[in-house]
C-alpha positions in Angstrom: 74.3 13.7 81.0 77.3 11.1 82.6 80.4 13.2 83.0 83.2 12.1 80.9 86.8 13.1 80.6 86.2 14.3 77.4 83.5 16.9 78.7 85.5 18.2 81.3 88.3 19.1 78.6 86.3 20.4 76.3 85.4 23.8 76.0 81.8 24.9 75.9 80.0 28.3 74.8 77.0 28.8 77.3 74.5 31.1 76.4 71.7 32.4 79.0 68.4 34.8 78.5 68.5 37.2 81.4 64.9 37.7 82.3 62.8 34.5 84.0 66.0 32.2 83.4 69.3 34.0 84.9 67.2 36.6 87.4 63.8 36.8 88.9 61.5 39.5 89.3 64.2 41.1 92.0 66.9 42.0 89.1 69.3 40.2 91.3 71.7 36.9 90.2 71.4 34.4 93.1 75.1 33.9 94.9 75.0 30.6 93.4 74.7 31.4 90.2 77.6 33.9 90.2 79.9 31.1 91.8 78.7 28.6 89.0 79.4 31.1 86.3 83.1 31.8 87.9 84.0 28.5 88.1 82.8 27.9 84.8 85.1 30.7 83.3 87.8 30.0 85.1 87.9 26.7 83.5 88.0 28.0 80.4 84.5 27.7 78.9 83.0 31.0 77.2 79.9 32.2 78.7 77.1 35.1 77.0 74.3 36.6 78.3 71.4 36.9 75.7 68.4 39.3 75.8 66.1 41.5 74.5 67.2 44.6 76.8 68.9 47.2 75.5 73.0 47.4 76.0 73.1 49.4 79.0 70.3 46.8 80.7 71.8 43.9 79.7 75.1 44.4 80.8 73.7 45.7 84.3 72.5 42.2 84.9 76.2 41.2 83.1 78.2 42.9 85.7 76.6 41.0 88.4 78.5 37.7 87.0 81.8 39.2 86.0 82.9 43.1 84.5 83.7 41.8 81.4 80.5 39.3 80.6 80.3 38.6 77.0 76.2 40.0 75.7 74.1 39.4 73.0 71.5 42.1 73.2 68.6 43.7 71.4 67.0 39.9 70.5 70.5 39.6 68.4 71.2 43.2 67.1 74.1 44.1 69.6 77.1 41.4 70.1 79.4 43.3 72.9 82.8 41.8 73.8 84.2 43.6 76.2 85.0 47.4 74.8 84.4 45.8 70.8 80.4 46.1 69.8 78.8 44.9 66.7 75.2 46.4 66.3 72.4 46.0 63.6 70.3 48.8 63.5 66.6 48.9 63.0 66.6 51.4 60.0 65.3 54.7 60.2 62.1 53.4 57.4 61.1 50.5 60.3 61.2 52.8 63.2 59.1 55.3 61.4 56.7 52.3 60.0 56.7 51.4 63.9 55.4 54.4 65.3 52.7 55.0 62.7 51.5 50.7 62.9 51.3 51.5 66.6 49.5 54.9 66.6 47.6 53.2 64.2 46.2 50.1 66.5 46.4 51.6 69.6 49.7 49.6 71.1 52.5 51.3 72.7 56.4 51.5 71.3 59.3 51.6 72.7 62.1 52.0 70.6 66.4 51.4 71.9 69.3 52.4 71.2 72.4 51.0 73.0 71.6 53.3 76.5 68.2 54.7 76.3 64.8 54.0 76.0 62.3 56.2 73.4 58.8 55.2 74.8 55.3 56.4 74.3 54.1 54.7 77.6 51.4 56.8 79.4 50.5 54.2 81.6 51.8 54.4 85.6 52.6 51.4 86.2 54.7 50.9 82.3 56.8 54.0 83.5 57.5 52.5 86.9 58.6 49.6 85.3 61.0 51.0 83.0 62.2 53.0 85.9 62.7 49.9 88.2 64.5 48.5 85.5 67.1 51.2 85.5 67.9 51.7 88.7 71.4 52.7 89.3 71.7 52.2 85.2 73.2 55.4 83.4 70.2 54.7 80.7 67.2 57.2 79.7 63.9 57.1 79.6 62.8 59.5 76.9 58.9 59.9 75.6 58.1 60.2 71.5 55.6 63.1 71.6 55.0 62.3 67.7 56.6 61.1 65.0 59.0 64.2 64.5 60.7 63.1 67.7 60.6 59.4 66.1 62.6 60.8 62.7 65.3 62.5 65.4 66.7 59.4 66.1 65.0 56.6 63.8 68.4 56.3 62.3 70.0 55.0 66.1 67.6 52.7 67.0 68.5 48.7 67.2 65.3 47.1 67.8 61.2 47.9 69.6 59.0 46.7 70.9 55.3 47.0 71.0 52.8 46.0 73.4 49.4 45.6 74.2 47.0 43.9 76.5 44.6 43.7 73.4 45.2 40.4 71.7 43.1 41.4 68.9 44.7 45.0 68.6 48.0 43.2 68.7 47.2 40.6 66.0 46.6 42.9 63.4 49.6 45.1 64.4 51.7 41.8 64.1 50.1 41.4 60.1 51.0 44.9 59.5 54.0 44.7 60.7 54.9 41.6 58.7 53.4 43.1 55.8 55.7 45.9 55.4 58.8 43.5 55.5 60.8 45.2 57.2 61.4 43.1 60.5 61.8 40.2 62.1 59.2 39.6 64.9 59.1 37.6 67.7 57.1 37.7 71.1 59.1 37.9 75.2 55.3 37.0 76.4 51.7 37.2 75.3 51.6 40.9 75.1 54.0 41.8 73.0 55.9 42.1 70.0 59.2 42.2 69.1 60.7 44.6 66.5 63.7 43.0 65.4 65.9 43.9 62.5 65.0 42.1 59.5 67.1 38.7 59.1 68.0 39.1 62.6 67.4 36.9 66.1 69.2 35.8 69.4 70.0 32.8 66.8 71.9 34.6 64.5 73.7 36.1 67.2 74.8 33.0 68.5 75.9 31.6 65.6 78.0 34.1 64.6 79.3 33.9 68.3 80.1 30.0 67.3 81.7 30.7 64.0 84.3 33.4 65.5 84.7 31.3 68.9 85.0 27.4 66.3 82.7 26.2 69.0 80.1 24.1 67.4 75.9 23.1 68.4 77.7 19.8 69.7 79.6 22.2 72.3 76.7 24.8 72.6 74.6 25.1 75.8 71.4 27.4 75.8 69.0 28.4 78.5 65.6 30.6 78.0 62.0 30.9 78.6 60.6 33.1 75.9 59.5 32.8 72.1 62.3 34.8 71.3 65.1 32.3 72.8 63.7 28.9 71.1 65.3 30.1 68.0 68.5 29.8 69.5 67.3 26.5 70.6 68.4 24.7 66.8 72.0 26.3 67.4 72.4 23.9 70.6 73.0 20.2 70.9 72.0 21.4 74.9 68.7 23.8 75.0 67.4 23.7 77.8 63.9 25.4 78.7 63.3 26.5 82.2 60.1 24.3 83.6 57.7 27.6 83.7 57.9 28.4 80.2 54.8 28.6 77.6 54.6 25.1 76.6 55.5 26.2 73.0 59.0 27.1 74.3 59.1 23.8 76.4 58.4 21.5 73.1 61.5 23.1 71.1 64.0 22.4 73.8 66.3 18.9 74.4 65.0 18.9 78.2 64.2 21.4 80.8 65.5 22.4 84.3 63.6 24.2 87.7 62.2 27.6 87.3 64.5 30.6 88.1 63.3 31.3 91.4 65.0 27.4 92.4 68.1 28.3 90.6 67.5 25.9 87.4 70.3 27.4 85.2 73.0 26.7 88.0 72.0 23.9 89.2 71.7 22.0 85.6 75.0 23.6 85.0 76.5 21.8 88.4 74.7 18.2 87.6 76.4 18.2 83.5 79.3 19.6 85.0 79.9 17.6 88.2 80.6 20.9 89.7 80.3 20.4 93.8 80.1 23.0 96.4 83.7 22.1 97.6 84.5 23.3 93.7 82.5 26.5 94.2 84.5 27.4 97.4 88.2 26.7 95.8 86.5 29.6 92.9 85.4 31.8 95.2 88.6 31.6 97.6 91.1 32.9 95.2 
């Protein structure tokens, strides 16, 4: 894009996921993505963070840019501006219908509210990833021995996930979980599914983010590597797919920038910006 006047005195609303397009593997935002960001906010544009994690997670990875980063959460169920949150919840009738679809095929759930994680992971190497997740988060990590534990607190949960490394096991846990109609699904990778609530996505999110901030898809820039961030995609004159993506995720984006690990999101943010490293030191000296 050929920087124009006009672009640098408009304001634009730029949306990222967290996971494979702000942060790698580490959990850590690179230095220059955290100058990029600043300079970005300092000159007035409104930037969100956008992600399946729960609250608490996503706004771990948030603080990294700035204390007050705006989040959509919970694949579009939790909106948080600073202290003001808007959630959607799951509904006590889809969390219940979750747990038995699950027990049912074999997958496991895990179920969130805005801090902790319900789970009925067994597997080592699922818990030490939820742990690693959380480090130096105050989130829990809380096991569903059946589905009295579920009905404790079906009625606080915003969104689940189920997972498998069975595509057949997951396929017909998808149908059944379509046929109930009571969610939205979606997919972060080819073993699993997301449990959304019903009419919601990281798309709805952001357009109600647009309609509060009068920002429109012209003025809209979104990053993401997932099925569930293509929706979001359609809201965005700019979608932008990070290079490693499924190929599905690739073909519903305007254009595409290096993987994560190369710093694609800040980098495609300096070209359309003109942003130079002379800029990024002025930001990071005041």
């Amino acid at each position: 894009m050929v920087l124009t006047e006009e672009l640098l005195m408009t304001h634009y609303l730029i949306v990222t996921d967290i996971d494979g397009t702000l942060i790698p593997k580490s959990q850590i935002v690179s230095p220059l993505t955290k100058a990029v960001f600043a300079k970005l906010r300092a000159d007035g544009h409104e930037t969100y963070i956008a992600s399946g994690r729960l609250l608490a997670l996503a706004r771990s990875i948030g603080n990294q840019l700035s204390p007050d980063m705006n989040v959509i959460c919970s694949n579009g169920a939790v909106i948080a501006q600073g202290k003001q949150i808007h959630q959607t919840l799951l509904g006590s009738d889809a969390a219940i219908a979750a747990y038995e679809i699950c027990e049912r095929y074999g997958l496991t759930l895990r179920l969130f509210n805005l801090k902790d994680t319900f789970h009925t992971s067994t597997e080592h190497e699922a818990i030490e990833h939820m742990r690693f997740l959380r480090r130096g988060v105050d989130t829990g990590t809380i096991y569903l021995n059946d589905i009295a534990d579920v009905k404790t607190i079906a009625d606080t949960i915003t969104n689940g996930l189920a997972v498998s490394h069975d595509h057949n096991k997951l396929a017909l846990a998808r149908q059944a979980f379509a046929e109930t109609g009571l969610f939205s699904l979606s997919a972060s990778n080819p073993w699993n599914i997301e449990l959304i609530p019903k009419g919601v996505s990281k798309a709805t999110a952001l357009r109600s983010v647009q309609q509060q901030l009068r920002i429109d898809a012209a003025h809209t820039i979104v990053f993401g590597n997932g099925l569930n961030d293509a929706p979001m995609f359609s809201e965005a004159q700019t979608s932008v797919a990070m290079a490693d993506s499924p190929q599905v995720v690739i073909d519903q984006a305007a254009t595409t920038t290096v993987p994560v690990d190369e710093d694609g999101v800040p980098k495609f943010l300096m070209k359309m910006f003109g942003i130079t490293a002379s800029d990024l030191q002025e930001v990071q000296e005041k």
